[in-house]
N, C-alpha and C positions, 0 to 999 in steps of 0.2 A: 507726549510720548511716554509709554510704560518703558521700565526696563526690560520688561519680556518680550518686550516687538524691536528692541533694540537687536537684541542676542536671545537665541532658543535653541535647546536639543533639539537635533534631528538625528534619527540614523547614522546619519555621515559622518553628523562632529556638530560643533558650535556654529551655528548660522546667524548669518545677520541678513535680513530679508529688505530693508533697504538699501543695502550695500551690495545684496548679492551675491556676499560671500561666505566660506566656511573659516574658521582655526582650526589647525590640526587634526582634519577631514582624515576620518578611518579609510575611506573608500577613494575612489577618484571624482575629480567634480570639476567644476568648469572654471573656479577662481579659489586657490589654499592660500592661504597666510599663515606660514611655520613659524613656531617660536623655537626651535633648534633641531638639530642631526638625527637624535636619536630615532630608531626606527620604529617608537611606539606614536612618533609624533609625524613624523616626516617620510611621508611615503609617495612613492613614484604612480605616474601615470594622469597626474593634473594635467588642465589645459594653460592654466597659468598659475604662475606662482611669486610670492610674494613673501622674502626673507630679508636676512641680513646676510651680507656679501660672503659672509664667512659660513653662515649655514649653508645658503646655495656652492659653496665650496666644497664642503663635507658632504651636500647630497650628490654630489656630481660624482666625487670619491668613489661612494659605495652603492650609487646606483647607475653610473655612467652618466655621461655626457647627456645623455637625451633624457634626460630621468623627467622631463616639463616638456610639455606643449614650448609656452613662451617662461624665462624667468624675469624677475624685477629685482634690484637691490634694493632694500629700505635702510638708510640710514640712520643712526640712531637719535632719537630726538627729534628727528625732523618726518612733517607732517605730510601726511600723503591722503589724497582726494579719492574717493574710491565710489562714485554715483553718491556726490554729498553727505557722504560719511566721513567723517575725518579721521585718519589712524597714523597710530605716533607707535614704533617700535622703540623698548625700553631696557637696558640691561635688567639680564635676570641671574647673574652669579651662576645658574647651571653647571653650562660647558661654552669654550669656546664659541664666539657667535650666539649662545643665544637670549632670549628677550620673550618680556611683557609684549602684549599687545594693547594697548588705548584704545578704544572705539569712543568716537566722541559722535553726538546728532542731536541738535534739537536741545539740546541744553542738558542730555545727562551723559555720563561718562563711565563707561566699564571698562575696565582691566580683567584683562585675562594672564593671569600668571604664566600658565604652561608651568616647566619645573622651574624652581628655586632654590637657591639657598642663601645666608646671609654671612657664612663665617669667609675671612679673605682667602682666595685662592689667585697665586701666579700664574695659574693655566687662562685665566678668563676675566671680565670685567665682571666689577662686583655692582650688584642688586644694588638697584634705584627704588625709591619709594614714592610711589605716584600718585597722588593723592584722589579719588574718585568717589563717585557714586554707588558704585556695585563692585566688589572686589571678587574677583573669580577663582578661590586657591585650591592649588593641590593637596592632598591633606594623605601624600605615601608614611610618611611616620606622624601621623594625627592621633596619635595616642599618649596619653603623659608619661608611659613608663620609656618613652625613646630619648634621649636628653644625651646627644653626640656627646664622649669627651671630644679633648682639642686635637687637631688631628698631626702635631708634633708629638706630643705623647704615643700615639699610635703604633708611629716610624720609629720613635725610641724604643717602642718594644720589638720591632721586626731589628734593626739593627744590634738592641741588645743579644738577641737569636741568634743573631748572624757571630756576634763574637764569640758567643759560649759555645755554637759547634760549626766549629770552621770546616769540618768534612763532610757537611752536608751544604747542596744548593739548597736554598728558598725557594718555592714555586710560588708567586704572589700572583692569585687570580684578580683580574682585575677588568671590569668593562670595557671594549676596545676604543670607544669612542668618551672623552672626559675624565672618567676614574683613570686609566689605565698612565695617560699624560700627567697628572696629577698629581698619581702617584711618586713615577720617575721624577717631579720634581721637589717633592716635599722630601725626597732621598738626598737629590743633591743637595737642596736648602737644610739639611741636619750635615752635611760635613764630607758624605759619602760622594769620593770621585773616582770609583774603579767604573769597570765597564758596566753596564745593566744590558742582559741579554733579554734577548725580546722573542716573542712566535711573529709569525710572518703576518699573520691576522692584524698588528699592530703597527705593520711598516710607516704604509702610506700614510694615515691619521697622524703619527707619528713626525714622520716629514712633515705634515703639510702645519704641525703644533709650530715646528722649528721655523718654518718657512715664515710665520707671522711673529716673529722676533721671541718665541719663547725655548730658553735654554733647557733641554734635558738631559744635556752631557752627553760621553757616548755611550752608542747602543749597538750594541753588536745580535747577529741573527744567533736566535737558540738552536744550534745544529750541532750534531755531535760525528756528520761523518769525516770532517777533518781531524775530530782526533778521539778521544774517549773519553768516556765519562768525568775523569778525575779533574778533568781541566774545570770541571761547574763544582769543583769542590769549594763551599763557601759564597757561593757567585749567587745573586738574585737574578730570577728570570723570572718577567711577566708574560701573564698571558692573558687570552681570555679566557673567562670560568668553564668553558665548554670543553676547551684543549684540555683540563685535567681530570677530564674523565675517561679520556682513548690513551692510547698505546703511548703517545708525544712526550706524556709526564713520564711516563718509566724511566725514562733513557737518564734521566738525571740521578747520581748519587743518591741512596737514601734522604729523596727530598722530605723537606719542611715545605709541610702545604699550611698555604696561608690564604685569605680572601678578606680583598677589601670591600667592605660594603656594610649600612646602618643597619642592613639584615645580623650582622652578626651581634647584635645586643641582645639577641634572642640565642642562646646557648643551645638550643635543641636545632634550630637550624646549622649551627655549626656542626653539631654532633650528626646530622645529616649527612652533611656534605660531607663527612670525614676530614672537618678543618682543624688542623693540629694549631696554629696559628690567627685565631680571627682576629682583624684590624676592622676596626668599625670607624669607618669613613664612607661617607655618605655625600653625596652631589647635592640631597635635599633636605631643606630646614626640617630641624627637629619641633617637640611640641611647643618648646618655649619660643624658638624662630617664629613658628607659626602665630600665632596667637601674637607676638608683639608686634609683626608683621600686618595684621589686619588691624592692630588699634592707630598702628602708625599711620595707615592710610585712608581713615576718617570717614572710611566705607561706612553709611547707615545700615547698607544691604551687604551679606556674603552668600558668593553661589559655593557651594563645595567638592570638589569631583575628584574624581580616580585614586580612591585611596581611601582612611579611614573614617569616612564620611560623617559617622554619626556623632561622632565625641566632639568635633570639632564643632557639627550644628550644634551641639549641646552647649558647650560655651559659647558659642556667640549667644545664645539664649539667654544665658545668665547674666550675661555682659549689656542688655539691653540690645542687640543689634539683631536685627531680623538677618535669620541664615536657611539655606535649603539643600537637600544634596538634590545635585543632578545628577546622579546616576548614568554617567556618561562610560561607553564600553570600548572596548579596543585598547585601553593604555595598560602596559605592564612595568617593569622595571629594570628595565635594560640600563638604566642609568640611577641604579641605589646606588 
């Protein structure tokens, strides 16, 4: 068996035509296997589905109860039969819940990354290295000039902020799903125990971060008709990036607009966004992650998709390893 009749583009997403399923199927399909929440990955209206307990959690969240035909839990490590194809879900550092997917048949083996990253984070289990045949990565900062600093330095600059103008709130944008939790924790883990106010956008995720033993301290709702504005003097409130573009961000004191995300190493995209603040923190591996990421896992072959496709096949090139983009559509960045 080729590796192309193992796994192929279609339309929908990544199919496996002996297994008769998709990954991260754009459209609705008869059998999904998600590698996490986000909603450029994980979309409603399958007949069946096939995650990790914590993803199918997060999709239940934000797309209700019925968001599947039928669900399945995969746990991690452990092997599942699917019309004799074997698949193995694999931490993938992302976000909470989510994972690699293994396709093993006939004696070759693909990994399909879904997102990644490889720096530690308390929100999530950290990236396993799987060793295969065809390694399938993301390549959202596939570029060399993207090289994350560490993401305590980060918070040391938003909390520096926070000391220098105590009469002003932070508004710290942040993705509701992963970034956002992440964040509030890499706050408390620097020393910070006042409250962190939050938009409503962030409750549930939130809770359900807590509900699986991860500490975010308190959180209180970002609402100002209990009192006035002064009371957010100094105070950090996240939100997600969308809330700071309506009426919701005014209410706060002369806020300090901040945004976490590997998009801010690009200065013009700050200057865009009107980010007084940029914290570059990022869900997924930067160029150096990448690229050590693929020598670690002894891939002769790499597929490369949703992202910066071509530099990344470029060095595998150079590296001796046959690469190709798939030019696969539907994924954005809901989770930089």
């Amino acid at each position: 068996m080729r590796a192309k009749d193992l796994l192929c583009p279609r339309p929908e997403g990544l199919y496996c035509p002996p297994g008769d399923f998709f990954i991260d199927p754009v459209r609705p399909v008869k059998r999904a296997l998600i590698t996490h929440g986000h909603s450029d990955h994980a979309r409603s209206g399958h007949q069946a589905v096939l995650a990790t307990r914590q993803t199918l959690d997060i999709m239940a969240l934000r797309y209700g109860e019925d968001f599947a035909g039928t669900t399945h839990a995969a746990g991690l490590g452990e092997m599942t039969p699917i019309n004799g194809v074997s698949v193995t879900f694999h931490p993938a550092g992302h976000v909470l819940g989510s994972a690699q997917i293994a396709v093993e048949h006939e004696g070759i083996r693909i990994v399909a990354s879904g997102d990644y990253k490889r720096i530690p984070d308390a929100t999530c289990q950290p990236f396993e290295v799987v060793p295969c045949d065809v390694f399938i990565t993301e390549a959202t900062f596939g570029l060399p000039v993207f090289r994350h600093p560490p993401d305590q330095e980060e918070i040391a600059r938003l909390l520096k902020s926070i000391e220098q103008f105590p009469e002003r709130a932070h508004l710290v944008g942040a993705y509701a799903l992963g970034k956002a939790q992440r964040v509030m924790r890499l706050i408390r883990d620097a020393g910070y125990d006042k409250p962190i106010y939050i938009h409503g956008a962030l409750a549930k995720l939130s809770e359900y971060y807590r509900s699986q033993g991860i500490d975010l301290g308190v959180l209180e709702p970002a609402t100002v008709e209990k009192g006035g504005k002064g009371e957010f003097a100094g105070a950090v409130v996240i939100g997600p990036p969308s809330a700071f573009l309506d009426r919701w961000a005014r209410r706060f004191p002369d806020p300090v607009s901040c945004f976490a995300s590997g998009w801010m190493r690009i200065r013009q995209r700050a200057k865009q966004r009107g980010v007084e603040l940029p914290l570059i923190i990022s869900d997924h591996s930067d160029w150096d992650e990448l690229t050590a990421t693929i020598l670690e896992t002894g891939a002769g072959e790499v597929w490369v998709t949703h992202g910066r496709e071509e530099a990344l096949v470029r060095w595998c090139e150079l590296q001796g390893i046959a690469a190709k983009p798939l030019h696969l559509v539907g994924y954005e960045d809901e989770g930089d």
